[in-house]
C-alpha positions in Angstrom: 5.5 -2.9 -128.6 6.9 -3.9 -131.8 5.4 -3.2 -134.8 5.5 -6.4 -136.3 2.6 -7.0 -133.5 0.3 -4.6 -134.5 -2.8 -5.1 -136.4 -3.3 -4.3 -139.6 -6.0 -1.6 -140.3 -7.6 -0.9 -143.3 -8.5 2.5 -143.0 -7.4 5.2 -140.9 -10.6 5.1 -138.7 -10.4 2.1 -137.6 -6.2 2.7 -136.5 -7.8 5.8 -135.3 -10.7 3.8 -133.0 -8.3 1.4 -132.5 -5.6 3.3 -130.8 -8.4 5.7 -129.3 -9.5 2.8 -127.5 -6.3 1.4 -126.7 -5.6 4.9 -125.3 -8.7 4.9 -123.4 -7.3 1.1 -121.8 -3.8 2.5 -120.9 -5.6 5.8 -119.5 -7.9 4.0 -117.4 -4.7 1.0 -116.8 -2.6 4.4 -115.6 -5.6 5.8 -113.4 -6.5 2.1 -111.7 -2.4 2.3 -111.4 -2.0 5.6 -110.3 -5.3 4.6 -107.9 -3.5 1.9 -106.4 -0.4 3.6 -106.2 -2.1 6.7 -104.3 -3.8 3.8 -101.8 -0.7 2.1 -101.5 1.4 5.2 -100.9 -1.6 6.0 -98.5 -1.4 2.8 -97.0 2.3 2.7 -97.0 2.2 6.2 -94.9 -0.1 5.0 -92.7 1.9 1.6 -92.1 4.8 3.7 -91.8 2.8 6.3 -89.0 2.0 3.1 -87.1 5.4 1.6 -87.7 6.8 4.8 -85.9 4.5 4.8 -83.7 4.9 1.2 -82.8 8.8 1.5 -82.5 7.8 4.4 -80.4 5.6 2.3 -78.3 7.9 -0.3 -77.9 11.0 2.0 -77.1 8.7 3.1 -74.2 8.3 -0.4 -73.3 11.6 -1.4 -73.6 12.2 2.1 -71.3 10.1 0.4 -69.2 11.5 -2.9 -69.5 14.6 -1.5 -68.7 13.7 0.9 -65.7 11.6 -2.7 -64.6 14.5 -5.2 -65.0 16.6 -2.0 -63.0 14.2 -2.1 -60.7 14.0 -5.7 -60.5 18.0 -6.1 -60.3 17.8 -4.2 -57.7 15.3 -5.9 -55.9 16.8 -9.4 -56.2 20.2 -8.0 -54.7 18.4 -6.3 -52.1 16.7 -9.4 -51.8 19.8 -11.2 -52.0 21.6 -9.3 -49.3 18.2 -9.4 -47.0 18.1 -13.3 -47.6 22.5 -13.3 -46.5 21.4 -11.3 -43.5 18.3 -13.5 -42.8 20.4 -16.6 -43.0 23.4 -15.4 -40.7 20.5 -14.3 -38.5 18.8 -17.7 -38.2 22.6 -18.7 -37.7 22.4 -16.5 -34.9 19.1 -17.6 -33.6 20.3 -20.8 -34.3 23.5 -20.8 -31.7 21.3 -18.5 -29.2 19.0 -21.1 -28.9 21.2 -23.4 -28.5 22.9 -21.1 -25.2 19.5 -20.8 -24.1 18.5 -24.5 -23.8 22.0 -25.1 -22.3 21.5 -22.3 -20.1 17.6 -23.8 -19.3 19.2 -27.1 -18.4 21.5 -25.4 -16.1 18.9 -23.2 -14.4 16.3 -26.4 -14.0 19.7 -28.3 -12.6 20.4 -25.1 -10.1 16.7 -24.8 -9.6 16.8 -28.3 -8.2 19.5 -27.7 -6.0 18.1 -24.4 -4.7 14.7 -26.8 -3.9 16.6 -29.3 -2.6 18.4 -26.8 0.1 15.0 -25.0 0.4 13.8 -28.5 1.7 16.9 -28.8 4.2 16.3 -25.6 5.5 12.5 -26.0 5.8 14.0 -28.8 8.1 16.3 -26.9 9.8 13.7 -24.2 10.5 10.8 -26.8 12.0 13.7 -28.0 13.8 14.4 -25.0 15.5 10.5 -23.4 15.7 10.1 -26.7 18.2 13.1 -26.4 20.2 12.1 -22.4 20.5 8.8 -23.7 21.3 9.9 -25.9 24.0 12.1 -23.3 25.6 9.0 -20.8 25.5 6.8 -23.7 27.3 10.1 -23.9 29.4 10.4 -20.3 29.9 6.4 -20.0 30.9 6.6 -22.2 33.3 9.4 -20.9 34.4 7.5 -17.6 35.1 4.6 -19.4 36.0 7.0 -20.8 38.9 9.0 -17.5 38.9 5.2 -15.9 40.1 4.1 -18.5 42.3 7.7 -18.0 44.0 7.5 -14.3 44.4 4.2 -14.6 45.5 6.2 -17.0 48.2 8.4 -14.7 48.7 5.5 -11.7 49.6 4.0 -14.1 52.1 7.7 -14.3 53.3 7.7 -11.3 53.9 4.4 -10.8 55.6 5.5 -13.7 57.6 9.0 -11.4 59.0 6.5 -8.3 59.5 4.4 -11.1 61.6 7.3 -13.1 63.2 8.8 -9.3 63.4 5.9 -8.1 65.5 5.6 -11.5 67.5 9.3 -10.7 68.2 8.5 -7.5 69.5 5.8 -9.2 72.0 7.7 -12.1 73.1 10.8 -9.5 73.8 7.9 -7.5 75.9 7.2 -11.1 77.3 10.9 -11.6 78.0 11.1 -8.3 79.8 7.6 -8.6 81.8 8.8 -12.1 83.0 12.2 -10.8 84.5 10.3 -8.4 86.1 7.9 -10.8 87.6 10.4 -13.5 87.8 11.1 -12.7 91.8 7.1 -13.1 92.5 6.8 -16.4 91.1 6.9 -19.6 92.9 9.8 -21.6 91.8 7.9 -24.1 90.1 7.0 -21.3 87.8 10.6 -20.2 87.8 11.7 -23.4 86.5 8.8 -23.1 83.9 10.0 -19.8 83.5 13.7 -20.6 82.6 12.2 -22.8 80.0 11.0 -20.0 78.0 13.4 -17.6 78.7 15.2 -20.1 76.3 13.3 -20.4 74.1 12.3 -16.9 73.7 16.5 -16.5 73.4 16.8 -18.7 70.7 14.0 -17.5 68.3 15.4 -13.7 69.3 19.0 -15.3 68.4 17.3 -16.9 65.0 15.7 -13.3 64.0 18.6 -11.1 64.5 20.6 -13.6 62.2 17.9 -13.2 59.8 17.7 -9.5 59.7 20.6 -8.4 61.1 19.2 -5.4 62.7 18.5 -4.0 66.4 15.1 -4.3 67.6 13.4 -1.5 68.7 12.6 -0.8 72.5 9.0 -0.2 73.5 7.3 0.4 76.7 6.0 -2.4 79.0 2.6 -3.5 78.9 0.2 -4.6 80.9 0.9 -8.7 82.4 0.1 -11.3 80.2 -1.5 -14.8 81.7 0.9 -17.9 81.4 -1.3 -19.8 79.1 -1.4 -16.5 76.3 2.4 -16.9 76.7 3.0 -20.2 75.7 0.6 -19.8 73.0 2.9 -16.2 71.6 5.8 -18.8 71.9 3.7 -21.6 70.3 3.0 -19.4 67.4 6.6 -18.0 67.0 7.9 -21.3 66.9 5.7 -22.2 63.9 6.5 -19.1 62.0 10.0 -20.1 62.5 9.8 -23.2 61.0 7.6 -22.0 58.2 10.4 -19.2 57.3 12.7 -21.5 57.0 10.6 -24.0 55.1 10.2 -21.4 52.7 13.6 -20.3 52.1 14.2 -23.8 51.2 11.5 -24.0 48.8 13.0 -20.8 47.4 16.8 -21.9 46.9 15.3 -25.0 45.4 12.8 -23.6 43.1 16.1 -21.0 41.9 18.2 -24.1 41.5 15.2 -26.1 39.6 14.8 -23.1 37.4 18.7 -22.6 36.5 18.7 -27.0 35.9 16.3 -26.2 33.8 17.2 -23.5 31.5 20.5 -24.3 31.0 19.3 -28.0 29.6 16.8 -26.0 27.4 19.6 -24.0 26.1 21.9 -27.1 25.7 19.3 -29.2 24.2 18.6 -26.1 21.5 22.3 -26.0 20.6 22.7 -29.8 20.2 19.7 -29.9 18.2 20.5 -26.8 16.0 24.1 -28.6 15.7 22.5 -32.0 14.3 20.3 -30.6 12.0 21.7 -29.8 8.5 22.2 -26.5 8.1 23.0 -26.2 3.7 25.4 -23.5 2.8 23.7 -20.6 1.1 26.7 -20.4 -1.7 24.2 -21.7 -4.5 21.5 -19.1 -3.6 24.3 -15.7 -3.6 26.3 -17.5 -6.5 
C-alpha cells in the first residue's frame, strides 16, 4: 500500500490499534490462505493419487484393450479363414451334390433297366418251370408206362417159363405119340399127323425165341387124346399172347422215344422263343 492511502491517526494508539487489527486481518487472511492452501495442496495430492491411479487403471484397460482387440484380431482372421474354408466347403458340398443327384438319376435309370430284365427273366423262368413241368408229367408217365411195361415184361417171362414147360410136355407128347403111332388106327394117324405139325411148329417158334436146346426127360405115362389137344390148345394161345406182347412192348418203346424227344424239342423251341435279356447291365 501507498502511503497516501493510509489514514490519518491522531495518536499513536489508535495507529497502534489500528495496525494491530489490521495485523490481526492479514494474520487470520494468511491462516484462512495458508488453510486453503493446505486443503488445496491436500486435495491437489489426492487428485493427483487418483489421477495416477486412474492412468494406472486405464493403462490396465488399455492392456486389456489391447490383449482383447489381439485377441479379437485374431479371432476374426481365424474366423476369416474358417468362413474361406467353410465357403470352398459348401463349394464342395455344392458340386458333390450335384454328382450325387446325377449319379441318383443314373442309378434310378439302371434300376429301371435291371427291373425291366428282372421282369424278362421272370418270364423266361415261368417259361421254362412249365416246359420242365410238362416233361416231368411226360417223364411220369413215362415211368408210369415204363412200370406197367416191365411188369409186361415179368408176365412175359412167366409166360416162356409156362410155354417153356408146356414145351417140355408137348415134346413128351411128340415123343409118346411116335411111339404109339404104329397102334393107332389110321384115322387116328391122320389126326395124329395133324399135331405132329403143329406140335413142330410151336417147337420151331420156341427155339427161335430162345435159341437154346431143350432138355431131354424121361417118358411118361400115356396121355388121352382129348388132354392132348387141350396141351396144344393151350400152347397155341400162349403163342399168340407172346407175341402180342412183344408187340405191345416195341410199341410202347417207340411211343415212349416219340414222346421224349418231342418233350425235348418242344423245351428247346420254347426256351429259344422266350427272351432271354443279357445279363451285361447286372455284372457292368
Amino acid at each position: 500500500m501507498s502511503g497516501e492511502n493510509y489514514p490519518r491517526f491522531s495518536n499513536k494508539d489508535e495507529e497502534i490499534l489500528y495496525w494491530k487489527n489490521l495485523a490481526a486481518e492479514y494474520l487470520q487472511d494468511a491462516e484462512r490462505i495458508q488453510k486453503e492452501s493446505d486443503e488445496f495442496i491436500q486435495e491437489s495430492q489426492q487428485l493427483d493419487r487418483e489421477y495416477e491411479a486412474t492412468i494406472d487403471q486405464n493403462e490396465k484397460k488399455i492392456k486389456e484393450l489391447t490383449l482383447a482387440n489381439n485377441r479379437a484380431q485374431n479371432e476374426i482372421e481365424s474366423l476369416r479363414n474358417k468362413l474361406e474354408q467353410s465357403n470352398k466347403e459348401s463349394i464342395s458340398l455344392q458340386n458333390e451334390s450335384q454328382n450325387l443327384n446325377m449319379e441318383k438319376k443314373q442309378m434310378l435309370n439302371h434300376i429301371r433297366d435291371l427291373e425291366q430284365k428282372n421282369d424278362d427273366l421272370e418270364r423266361a423262368r415261368r417259361i421254362i418251370e412249365e416246359s420242365i413241368a410238362g416233361i416231368e408229367t411226360a417223364f411220369h408217365s413215362a415211368i408210369e408206362r415204363n412200370a406197367m411195361l416191365e411188369s409186361e415184361v415179368d408176365e412175359k417171362e412167366n409166360l416162356k417159363e409156362k410155354l417153356q414147360r408146356l414145351a417140355d410136355e408137348t415134346r413128351d407128347l411128340k415123343q409118346e405119340l411116335l411111339v404109339k403111332e404104329k397102334e393107332r388106327a389110321p384115322d387116328n394117324e391122320r389126326i395124329l399127323n395133324g399135331f405132329q405139325k403143329t406140335i413142330l411148329d410151336s417147337n420151331r417158334l420156341k427155339e427161335n425165341e430162345t435159341q437154346t436146346t431143350p432138355a431131354k426127360h424121361d417118358y411118361q405115362a400115356p396121355i388121352s387124346p382129348a388132354s392132348r389137344v387141350m396141351a396144344l390148345n393151350i400152347v397155341s394161345d400162349l403163342i399168340r399172347k407172346i407175341g402180342g406182347l412183344e408187340r405191345r412192348l416195341e410199341k410202347s418203346k417207340y411211343d415212349y422215344r416219340d414222346i421224349s424227344t418231342n418233350d425235348i424239342r418242344r423245351s428247346r423251341s420254347s426256351t429259344k422263343n422266350s427272351p432271354s435279356p443279357s445279363l451285361h447291365g447286372v455284372t457292368k
